[in-house]
C-alpha positions as CSV (number, residue, x, y, z in Angstrom):
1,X,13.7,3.1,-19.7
2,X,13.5,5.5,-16.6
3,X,11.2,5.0,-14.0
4,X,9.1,7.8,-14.3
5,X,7.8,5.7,-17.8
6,X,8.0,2.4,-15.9
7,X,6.4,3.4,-12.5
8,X,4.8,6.6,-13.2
9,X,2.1,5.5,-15.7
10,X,-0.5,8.6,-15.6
11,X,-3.2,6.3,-15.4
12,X,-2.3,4.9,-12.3
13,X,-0.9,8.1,-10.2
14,X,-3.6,8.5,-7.5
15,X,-3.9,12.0,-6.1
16,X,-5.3,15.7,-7.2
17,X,-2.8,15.5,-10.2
18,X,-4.5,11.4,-10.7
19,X,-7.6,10.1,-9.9
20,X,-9.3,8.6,-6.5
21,X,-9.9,5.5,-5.3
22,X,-11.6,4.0,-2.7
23,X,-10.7,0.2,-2.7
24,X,-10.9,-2.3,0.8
25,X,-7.7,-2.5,1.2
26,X,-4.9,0.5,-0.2
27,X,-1.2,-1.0,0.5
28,X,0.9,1.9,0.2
29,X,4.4,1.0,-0.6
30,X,6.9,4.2,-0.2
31,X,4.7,6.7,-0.2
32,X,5.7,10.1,1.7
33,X,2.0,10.9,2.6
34,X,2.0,14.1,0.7
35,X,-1.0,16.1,0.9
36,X,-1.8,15.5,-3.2
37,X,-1.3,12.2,-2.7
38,X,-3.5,12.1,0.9
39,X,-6.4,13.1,-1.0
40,X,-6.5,10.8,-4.0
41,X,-6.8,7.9,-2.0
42,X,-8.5,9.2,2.2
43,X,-11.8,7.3,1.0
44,X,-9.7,3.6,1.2
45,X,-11.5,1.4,3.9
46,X,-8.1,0.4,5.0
47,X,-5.1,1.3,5.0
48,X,-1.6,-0.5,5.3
49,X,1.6,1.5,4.5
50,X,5.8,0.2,4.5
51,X,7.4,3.5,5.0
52,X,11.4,3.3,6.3
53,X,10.8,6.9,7.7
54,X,8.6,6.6,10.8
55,X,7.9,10.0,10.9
56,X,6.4,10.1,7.4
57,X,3.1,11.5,6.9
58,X,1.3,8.5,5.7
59,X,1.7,6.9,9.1
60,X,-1.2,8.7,10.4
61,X,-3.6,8.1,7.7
62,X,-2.6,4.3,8.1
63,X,-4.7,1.7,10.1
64,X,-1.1,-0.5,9.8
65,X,2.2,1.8,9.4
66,X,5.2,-0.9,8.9
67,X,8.8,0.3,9.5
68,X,10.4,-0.8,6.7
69,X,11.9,-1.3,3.3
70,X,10.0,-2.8,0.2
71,X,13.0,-5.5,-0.1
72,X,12.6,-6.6,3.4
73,X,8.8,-6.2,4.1
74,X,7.1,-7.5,1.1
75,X,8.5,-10.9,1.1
76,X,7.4,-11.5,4.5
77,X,4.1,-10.0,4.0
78,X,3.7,-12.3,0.6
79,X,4.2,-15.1,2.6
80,X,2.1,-14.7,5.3
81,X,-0.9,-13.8,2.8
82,X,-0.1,-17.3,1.2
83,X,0.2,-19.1,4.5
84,X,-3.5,-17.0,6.2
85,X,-4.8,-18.4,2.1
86,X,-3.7,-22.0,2.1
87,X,-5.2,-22.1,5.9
88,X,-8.7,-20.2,4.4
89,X,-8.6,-22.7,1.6
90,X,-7.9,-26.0,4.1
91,X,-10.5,-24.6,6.6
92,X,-13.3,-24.5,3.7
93,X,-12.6,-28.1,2.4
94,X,-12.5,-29.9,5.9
């Protein structure tokens, strides 16, 4: 199975060629930034991208541009969200 049938599912490409969205929060995970793309999702409230090219376009539709690759971003990200949730959830009992 390639990964244009794994990843590339048509109902979830986002862009002129997709659909738009215009969730809270969009994470962007190794996206370019291309101009198709750009358009499909510039109505999301906010924006967090992981991007190892610093100069890619994304960066300056971001509200957070992370340096980075998936494998080493994403775990640390995972476990902060779980970490900010069990404090959310501790906080609302006490």
């Amino acid at each position: 199975e390639g990964l244009s049938s794994k990843y590339f599912v048509p109902d979830r490409v986002i862009g002129t060629s997709g659909r738009k969205v215009s969730p809270l929060l969009y994470l962007a995970v190794g996206i370019s930034g291309a101009v198709q793309h750009l358009a499909g999702m510039k109505d999301s409230n906010f924006i967090i991208s992981i991007n190892v090219d610093e100069n890619a376009q994304i960066k300056d539709e971001s509200d957070i541009f992370i340096k980075g690759s998936i494998e080493e971003v994403l775990p640390i990200l995972i476990e902060e969200v779980r970490a900010q949730r069990a404090e959310v959830v501790m906080n609302v009992k006490e």
